[in-house]
C-alpha positions as CSV (number, residue, x, y, z in Angstrom):
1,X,0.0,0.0,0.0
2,X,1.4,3.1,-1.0
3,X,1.4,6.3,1.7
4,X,1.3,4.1,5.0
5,X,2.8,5.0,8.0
6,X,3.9,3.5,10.4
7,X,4.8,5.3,14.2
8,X,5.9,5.3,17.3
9,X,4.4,4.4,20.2
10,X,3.3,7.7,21.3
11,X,3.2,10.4,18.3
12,X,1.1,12.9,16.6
13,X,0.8,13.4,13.0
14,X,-0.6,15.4,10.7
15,X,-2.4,13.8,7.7
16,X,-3.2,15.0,4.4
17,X,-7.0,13.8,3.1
18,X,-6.8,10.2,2.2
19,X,-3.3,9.1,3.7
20,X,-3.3,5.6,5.9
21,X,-1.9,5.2,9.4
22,X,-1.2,1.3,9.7
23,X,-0.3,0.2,13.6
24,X,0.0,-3.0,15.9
25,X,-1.7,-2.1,19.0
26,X,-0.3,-5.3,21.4
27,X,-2.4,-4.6,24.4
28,X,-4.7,-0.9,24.0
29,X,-4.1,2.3,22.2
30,X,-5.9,5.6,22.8
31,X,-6.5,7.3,19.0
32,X,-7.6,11.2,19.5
33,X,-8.6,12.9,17.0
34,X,-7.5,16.9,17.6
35,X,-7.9,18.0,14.2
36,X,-10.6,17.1,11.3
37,X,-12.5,13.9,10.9
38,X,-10.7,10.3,10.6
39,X,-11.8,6.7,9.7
40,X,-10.5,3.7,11.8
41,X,-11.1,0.1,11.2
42,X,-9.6,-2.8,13.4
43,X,-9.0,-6.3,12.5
44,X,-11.5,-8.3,13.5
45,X,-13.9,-5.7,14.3
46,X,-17.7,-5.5,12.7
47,X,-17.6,-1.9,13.1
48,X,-16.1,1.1,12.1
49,X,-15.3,4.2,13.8
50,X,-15.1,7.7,12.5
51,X,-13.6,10.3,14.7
52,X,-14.3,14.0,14.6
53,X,-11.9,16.7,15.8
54,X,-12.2,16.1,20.1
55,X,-13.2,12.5,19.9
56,X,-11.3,9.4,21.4
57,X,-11.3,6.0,20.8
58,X,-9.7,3.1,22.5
59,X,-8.3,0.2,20.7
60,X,-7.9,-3.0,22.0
61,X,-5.3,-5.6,21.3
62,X,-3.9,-7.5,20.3
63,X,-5.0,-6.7,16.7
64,X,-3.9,-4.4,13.4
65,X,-5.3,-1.4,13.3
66,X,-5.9,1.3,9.9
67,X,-6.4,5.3,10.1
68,X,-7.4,6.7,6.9
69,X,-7.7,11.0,7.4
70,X,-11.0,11.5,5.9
71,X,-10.5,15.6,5.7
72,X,-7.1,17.0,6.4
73,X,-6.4,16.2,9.9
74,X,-4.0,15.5,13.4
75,X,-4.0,11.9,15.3
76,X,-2.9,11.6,18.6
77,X,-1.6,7.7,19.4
78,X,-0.9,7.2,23.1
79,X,-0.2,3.5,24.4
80,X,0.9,4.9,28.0
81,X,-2.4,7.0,28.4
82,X,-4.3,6.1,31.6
83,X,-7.1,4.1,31.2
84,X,-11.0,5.2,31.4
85,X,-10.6,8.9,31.1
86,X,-13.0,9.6,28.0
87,X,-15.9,7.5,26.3
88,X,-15.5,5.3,23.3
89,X,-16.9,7.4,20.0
90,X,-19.5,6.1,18.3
C-alpha cells in the first residue's frame, strides 16, 4: 500500500486527506482525533469508527489497526495513556 505509515508508540501526525496510518496495537491504544475527521477500522472488528476533531477512541489488542484521514487532519496515538478517562466514540 502506498502512503502508510507506520509510528511510534506515542506520536502525533498530521495527515493530508486520504493518507493511511497502519499500527500493531499489542495490548490498548488511545486514538484522538485533535484535528478534522478520521476513519478507523480494526482487525477483527464488525464496526467502524469515524472520529471528529475532540473525539477518542480506545483500541484494544492485540489486533492491526488502519487510520485513513478523511478531511485534512492531526492523530494523537498514546499507548501509556491512563485508562478510562473519555468515552469510546460512536
Amino acid at each position: 500500500m502506498t502512503g502508510l505509515l507506520d509510528l511510534p508508540p506515542i506520536s502525533t501526525r498530521l495527515l493530508a486527506t486520504g493518507k493511511l496510518v497502519r499500527r500493531d496495537v499489542a495490548d490498548r491504544l488511545e486514538v484522538h482525533c485533535t484535528r478534522g475527521r478520521l476513519w478507523i477500522t480494526v482487525d477483527n472488528s464488525r464496526e467502524d469508527i469515524v472520529l471528529e476533531a475532540g473525539e477518542r477512541h480506545e483500541v484494544t489488542g492485540p489486533t492491526l489497526m488502519v487510520i485513513e484521514a478523511l478531511t485534512p487532519a492531526e492523530v494523537v496515538l498514546d499507548d501509556e495513556a491512563p485508562r478510562g478517562l473519555f468515552t469510546d466514540a460512536a
